[in-house]
NUTOR-558378 format. One line per 8 residues: number of its first residue (from 0); for each residue x negated, y, z negated of N, C-alpha, C. Coordinates in nm, 3 decimals, always signed. Atoms other than C-alpha are relative to their C-alpha. Layout:
<sites>
NUM) X:Y:Z:X:Y:Z:X:Y:Z; ...
</sites>
This chain:
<sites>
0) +0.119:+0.077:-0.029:+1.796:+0.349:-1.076:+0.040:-0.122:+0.083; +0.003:+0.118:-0.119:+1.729:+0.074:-0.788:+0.005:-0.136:-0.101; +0.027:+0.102:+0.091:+1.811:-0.243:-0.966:-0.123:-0.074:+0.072; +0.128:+0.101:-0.031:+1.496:-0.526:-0.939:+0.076:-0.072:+0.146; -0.067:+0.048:-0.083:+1.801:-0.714:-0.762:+0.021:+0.044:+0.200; -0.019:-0.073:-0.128:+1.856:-0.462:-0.493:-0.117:-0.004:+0.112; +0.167:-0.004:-0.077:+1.455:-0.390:-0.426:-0.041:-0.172:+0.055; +0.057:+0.112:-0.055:+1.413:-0.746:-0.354:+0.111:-0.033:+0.112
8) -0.059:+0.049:-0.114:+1.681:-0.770:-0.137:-0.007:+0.104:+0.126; +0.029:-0.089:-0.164:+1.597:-0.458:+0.081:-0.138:-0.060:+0.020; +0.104:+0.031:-0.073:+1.245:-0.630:+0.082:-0.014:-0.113:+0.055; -0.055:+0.173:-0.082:+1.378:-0.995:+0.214:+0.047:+0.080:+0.120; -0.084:-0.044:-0.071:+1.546:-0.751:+0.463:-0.115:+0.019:+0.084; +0.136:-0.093:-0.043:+1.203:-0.541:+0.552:-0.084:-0.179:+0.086; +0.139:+0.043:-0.081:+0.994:-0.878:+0.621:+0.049:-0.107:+0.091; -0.065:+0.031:-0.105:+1.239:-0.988:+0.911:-0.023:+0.024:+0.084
16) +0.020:-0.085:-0.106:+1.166:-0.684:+1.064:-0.141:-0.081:+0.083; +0.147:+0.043:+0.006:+0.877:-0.808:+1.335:-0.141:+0.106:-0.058; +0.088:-0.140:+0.045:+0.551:-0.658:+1.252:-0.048:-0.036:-0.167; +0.042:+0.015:+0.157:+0.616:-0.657:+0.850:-0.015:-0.110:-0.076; +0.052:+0.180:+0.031:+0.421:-0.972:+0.652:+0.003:+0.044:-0.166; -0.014:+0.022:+0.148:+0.452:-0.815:+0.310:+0.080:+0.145:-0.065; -0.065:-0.092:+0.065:+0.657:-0.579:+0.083:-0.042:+0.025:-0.133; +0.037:+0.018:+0.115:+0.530:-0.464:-0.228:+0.057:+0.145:-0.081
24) +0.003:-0.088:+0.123:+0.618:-0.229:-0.538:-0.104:+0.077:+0.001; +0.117:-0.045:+0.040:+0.378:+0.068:-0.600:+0.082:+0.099:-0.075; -0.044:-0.106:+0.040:+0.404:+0.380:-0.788:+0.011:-0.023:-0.143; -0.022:+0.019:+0.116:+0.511:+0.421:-1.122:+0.070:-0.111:-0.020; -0.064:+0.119:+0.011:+0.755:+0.161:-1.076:-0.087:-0.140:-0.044; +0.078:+0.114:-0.002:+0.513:-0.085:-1.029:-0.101:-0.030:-0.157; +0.063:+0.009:+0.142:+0.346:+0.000:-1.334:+0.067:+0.008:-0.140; -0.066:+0.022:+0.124:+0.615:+0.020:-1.567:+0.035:+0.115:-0.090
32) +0.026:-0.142:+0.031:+0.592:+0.413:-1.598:+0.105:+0.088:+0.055; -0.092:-0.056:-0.094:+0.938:+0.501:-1.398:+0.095:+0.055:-0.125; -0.123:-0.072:+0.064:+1.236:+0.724:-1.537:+0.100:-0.070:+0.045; -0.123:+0.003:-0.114:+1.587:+0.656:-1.442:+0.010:+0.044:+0.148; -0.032:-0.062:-0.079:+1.605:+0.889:-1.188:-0.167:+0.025:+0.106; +0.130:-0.054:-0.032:+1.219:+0.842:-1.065:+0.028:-0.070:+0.168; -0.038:+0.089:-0.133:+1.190:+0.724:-0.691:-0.114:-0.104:+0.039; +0.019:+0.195:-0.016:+1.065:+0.386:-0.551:-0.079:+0.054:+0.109
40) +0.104:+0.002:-0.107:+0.720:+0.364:-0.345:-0.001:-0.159:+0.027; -0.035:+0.148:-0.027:+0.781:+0.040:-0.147:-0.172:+0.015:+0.138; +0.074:+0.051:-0.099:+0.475:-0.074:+0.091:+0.001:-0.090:+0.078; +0.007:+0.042:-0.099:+0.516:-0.170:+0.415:-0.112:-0.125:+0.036; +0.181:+0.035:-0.068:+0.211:-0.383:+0.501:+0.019:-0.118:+0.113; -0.042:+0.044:-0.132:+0.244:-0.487:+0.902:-0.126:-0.022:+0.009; +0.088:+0.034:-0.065:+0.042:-0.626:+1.128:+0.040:+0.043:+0.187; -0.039:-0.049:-0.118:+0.070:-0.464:+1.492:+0.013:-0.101:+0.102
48) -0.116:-0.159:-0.003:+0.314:-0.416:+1.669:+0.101:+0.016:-0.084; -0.098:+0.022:+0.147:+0.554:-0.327:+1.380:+0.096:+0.071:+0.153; -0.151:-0.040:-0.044:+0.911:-0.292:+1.545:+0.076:+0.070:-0.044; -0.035:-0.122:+0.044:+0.970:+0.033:+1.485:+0.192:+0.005:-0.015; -0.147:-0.035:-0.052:+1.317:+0.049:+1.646:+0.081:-0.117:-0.115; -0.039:+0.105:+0.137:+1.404:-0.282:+1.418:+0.038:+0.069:-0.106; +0.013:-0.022:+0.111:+1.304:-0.108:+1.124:+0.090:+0.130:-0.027; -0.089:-0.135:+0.018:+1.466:+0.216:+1.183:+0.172:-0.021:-0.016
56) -0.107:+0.076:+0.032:+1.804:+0.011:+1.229:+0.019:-0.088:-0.114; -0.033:-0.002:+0.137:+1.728:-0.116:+0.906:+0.006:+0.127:-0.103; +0.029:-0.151:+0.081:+1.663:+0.207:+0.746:+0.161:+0.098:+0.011; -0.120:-0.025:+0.001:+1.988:+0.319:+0.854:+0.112:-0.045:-0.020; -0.143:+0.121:+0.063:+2.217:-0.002:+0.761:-0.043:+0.081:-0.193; +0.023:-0.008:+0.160:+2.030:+0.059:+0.382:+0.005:+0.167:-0.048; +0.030:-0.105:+0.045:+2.007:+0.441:+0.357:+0.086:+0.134:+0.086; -0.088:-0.095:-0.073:+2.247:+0.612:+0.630:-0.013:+0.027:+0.140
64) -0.028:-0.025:-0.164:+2.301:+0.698:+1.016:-0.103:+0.100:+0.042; +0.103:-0.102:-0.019:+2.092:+0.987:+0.967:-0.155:-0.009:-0.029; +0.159:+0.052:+0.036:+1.727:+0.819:+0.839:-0.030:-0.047:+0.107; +0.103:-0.007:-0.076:+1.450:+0.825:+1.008:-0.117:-0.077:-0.019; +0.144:+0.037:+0.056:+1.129:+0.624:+1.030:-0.088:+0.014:+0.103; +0.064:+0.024:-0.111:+0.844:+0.679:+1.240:-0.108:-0.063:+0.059; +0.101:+0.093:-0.023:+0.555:+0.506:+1.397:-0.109:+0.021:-0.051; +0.158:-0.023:+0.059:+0.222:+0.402:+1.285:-0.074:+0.069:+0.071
72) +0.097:-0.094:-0.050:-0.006:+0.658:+1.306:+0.025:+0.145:-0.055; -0.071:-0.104:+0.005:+0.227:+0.944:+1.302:-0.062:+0.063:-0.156; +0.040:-0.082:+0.066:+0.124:+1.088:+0.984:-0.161:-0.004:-0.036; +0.181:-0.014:+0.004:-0.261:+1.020:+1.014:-0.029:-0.160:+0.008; +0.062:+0.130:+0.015:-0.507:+0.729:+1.021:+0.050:-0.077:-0.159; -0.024:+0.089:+0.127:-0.456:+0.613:+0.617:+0.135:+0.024:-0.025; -0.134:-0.018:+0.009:-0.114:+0.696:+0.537:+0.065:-0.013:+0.111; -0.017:-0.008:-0.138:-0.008:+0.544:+0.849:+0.148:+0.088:+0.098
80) -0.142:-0.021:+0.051:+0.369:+0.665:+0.789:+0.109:-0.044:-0.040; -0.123:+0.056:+0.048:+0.693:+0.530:+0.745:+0.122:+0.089:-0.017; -0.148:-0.109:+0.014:+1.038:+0.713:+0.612:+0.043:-0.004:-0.123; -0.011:-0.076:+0.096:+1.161:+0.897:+0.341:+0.127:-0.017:-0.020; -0.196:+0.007:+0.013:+1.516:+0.746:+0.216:+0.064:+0.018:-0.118; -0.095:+0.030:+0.158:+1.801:+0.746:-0.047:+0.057:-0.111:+0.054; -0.060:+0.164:+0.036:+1.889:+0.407:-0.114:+0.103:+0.037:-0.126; -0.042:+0.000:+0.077:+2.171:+0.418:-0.346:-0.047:+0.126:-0.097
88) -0.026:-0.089:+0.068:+2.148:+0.757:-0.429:-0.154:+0.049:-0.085; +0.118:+0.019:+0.087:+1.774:+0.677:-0.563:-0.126:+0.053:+0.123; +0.086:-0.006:-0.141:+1.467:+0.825:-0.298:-0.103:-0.098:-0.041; +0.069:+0.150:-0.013:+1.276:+0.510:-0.168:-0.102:+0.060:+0.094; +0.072:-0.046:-0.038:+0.981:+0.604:-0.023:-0.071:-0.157:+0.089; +0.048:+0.140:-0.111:+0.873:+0.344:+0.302:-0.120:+0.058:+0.016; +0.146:-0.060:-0.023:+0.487:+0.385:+0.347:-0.077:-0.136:+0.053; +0.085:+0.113:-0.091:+0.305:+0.163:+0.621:-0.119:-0.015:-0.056
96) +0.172:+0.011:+0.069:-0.034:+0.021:+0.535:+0.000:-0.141:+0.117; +0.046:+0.126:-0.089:-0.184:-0.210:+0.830:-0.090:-0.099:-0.073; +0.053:+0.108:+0.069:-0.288:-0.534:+0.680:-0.141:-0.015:+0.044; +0.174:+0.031:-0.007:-0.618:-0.569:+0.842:-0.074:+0.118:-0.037; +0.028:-0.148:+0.094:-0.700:-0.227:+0.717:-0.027:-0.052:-0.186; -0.001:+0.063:+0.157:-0.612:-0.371:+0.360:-0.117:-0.062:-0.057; +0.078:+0.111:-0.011:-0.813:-0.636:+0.412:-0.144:+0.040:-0.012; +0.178:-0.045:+0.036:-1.154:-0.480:+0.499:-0.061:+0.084:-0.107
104) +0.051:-0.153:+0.058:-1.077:-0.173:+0.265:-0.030:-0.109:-0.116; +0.083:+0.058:+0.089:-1.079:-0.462:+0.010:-0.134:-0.073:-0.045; +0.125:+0.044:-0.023:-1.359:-0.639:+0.115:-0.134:+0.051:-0.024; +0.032:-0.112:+0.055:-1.550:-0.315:+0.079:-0.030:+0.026:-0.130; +0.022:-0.044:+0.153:-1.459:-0.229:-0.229:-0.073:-0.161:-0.093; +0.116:+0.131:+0.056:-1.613:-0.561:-0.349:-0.138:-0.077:+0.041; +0.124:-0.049:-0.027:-1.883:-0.498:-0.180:-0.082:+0.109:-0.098; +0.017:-0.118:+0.083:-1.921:-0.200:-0.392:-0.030:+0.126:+0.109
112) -0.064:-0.037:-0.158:-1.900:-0.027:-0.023:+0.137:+0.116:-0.002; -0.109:-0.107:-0.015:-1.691:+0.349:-0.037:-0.024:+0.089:+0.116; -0.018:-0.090:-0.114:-1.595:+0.589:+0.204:+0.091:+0.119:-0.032; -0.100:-0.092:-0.010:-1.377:+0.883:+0.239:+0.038:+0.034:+0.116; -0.050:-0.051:-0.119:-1.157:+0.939:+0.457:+0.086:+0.147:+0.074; -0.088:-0.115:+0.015:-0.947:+1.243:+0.611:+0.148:-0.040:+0.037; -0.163:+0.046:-0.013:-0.567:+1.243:+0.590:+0.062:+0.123:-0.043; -0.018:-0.154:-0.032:-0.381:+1.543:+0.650:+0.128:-0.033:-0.159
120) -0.081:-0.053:+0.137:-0.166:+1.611:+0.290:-0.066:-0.046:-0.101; +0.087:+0.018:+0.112:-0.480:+1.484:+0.094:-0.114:+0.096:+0.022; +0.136:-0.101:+0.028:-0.739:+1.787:+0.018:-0.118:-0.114:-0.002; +0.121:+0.030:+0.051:-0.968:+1.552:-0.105:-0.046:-0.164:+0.092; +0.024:+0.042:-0.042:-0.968:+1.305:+0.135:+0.095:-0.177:-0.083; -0.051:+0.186:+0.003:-0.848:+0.866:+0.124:-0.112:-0.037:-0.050; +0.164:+0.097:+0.013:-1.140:+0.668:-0.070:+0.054:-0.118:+0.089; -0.036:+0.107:-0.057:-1.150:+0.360:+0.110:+0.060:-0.134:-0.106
128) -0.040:+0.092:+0.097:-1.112:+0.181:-0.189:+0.162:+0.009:-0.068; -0.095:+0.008:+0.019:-0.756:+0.276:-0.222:+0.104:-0.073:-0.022; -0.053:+0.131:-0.030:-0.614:+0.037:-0.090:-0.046:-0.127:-0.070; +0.020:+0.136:+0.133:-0.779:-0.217:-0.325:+0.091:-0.003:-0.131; -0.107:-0.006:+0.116:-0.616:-0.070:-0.608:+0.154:+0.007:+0.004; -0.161:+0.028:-0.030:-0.277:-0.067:-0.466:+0.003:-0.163:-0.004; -0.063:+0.076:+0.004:-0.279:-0.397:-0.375:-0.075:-0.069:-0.177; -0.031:+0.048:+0.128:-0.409:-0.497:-0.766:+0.097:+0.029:-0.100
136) -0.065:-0.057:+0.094:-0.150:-0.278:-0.894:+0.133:-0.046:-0.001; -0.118:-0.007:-0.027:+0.108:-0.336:-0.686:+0.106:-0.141:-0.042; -0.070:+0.079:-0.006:+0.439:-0.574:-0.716:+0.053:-0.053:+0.101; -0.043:+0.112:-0.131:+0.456:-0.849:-0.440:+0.154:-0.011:-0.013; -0.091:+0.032:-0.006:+0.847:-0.813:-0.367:+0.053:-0.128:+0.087; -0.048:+0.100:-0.101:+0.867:-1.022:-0.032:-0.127:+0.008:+0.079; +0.125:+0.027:-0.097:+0.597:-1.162:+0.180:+0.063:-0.149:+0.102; -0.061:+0.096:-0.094:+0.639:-1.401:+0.498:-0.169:-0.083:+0.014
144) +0.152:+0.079:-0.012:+0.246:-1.501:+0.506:-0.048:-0.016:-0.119; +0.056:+0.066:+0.135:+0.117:-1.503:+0.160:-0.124:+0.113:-0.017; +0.178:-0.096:+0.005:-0.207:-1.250:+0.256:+0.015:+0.059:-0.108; -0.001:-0.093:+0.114:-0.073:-0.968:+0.037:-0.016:-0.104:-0.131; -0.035:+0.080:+0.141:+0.016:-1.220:-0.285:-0.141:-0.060:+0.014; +0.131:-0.047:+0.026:-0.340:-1.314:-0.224:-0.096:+0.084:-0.034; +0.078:-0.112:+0.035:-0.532:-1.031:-0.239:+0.056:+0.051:-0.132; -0.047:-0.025:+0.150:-0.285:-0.968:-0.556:-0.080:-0.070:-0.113
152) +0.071:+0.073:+0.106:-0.417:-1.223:-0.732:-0.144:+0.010:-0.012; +0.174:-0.046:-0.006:-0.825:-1.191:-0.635:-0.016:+0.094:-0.053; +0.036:-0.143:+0.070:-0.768:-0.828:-0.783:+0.014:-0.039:-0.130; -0.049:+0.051:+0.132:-0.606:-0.974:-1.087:-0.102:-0.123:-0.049; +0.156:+0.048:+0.041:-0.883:-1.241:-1.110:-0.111:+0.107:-0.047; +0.107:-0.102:+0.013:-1.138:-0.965:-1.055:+0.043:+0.116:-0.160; -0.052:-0.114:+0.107:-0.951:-0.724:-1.335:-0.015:-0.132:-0.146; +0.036:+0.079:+0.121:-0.948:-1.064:-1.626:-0.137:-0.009:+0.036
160) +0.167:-0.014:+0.035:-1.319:-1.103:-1.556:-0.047:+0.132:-0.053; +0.081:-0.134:-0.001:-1.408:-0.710:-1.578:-0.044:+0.114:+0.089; +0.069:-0.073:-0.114:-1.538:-0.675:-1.283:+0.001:-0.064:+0.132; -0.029:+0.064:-0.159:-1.371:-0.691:-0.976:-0.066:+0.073:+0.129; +0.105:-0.051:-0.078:-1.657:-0.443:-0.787:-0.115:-0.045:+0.006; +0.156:+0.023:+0.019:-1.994:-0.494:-0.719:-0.034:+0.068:-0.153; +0.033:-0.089:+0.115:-2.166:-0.338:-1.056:-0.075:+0.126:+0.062; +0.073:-0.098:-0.028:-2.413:-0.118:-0.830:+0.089:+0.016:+0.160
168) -0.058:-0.006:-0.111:-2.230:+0.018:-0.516:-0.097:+0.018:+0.138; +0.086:+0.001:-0.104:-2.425:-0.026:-0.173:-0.003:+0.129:+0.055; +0.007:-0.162:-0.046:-2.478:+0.348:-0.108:-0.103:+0.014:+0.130; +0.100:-0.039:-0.102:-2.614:+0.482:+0.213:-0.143:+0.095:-0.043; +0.099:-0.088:+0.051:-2.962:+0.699:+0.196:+0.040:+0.102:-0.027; -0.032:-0.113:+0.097:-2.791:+1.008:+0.101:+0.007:+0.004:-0.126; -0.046:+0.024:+0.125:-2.668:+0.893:-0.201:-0.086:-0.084:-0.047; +0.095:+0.021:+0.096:-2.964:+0.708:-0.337:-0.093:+0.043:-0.100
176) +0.057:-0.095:+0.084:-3.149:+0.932:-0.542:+0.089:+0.052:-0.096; -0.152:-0.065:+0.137:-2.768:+1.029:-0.711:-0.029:-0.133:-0.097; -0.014:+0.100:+0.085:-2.798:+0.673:-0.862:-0.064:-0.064:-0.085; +0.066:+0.007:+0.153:-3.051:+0.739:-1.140:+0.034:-0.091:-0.119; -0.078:+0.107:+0.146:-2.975:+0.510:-1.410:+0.092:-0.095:+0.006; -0.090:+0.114:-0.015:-2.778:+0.297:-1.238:-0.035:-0.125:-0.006; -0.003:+0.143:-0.024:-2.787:-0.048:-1.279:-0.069:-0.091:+0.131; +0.060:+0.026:-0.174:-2.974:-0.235:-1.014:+0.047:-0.155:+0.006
</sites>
């Protein structure tokens, strides 16, 4: 297993790179639900242009000659991509997330404001609200602006009150008539 020690120092490393403004913990890790041998979802969260070539020369000082990372976009609109490493023998999983993306998807979701999106290795589509719950879930390792460790805490506000959504979600006219009994 990745010591705490280590993950914070590959994510002091990560928000050098230009581009990246925050590093965070997700996954089981983040929740306190990891094995020994489980692997490490680290989030990227840039602001464009992320310095790919940077990052890939980090990816290969921390994980080998042969890792790879590739540009945003590359694996779809929501999962923007990133690279797939062994760090110390442990797989670390790099996964981009564009901060102003973050930003509105949270905004949204506290709106009470969903969507779905398409993203090619999800059947069922990206809610938009995804990204809200990552960043309430997640563990702020390294940040150079502060945005992410904001939005950490507003979720974490919103989660000790109850209710960090709208109570009734702003549904388009399709979906009004589904929301019988809902709350107004």
């Amino acid at each position: 297993m990745l010591s705490d020690v280590r993950l914070r120092e590959v994510a002091q490393r990560l928000v050098l790179v230009p581009g990246v403004q925050a590093v965070a913990l997700g996954g089981g890790r983040a929740r306190g639900e990891h094995a020994p041998g489980s692997d490490v979802d680290l989030g990227l969260y840039y602001r464009p242009p992320l310095d790919v070539a940077a990052l890939r020369r980090l990816a290969r000082q921390v994980a080998g000659p042969d890792t790879e990372v590739t540009v945003p976009g590359a694996w779809g609109p929501w999962v923007d991509g990133g690279g797939w490493l062994s760090i110390d023998g442990i797989a670390v999983d790099w996964l981009y997330r564009d901060l102003e993306r973050v930003q509105h998807s949270w905004q949204q979701a506290q709106q009470g404001r969903f969507s779905w999106h398409f993203q090619a290795g999800h059947p069922l589509g990206v809610p938009v609200f995804a990204y809200a719950g990552e960043a309430a879930l997640a563990v702020v390792l390294a940040g150079s602006t502060g945005e992410l460790s904001a939005l950490h805490r507003a979720a974490a506000a919103g989660r000790a009150r109850g209710a960090p959504m709208s109570p009734r979600p702003a549904a388009g006219p399709w979906w009004q008539d589904r929301l019988e009994g809902a709350p107004a």
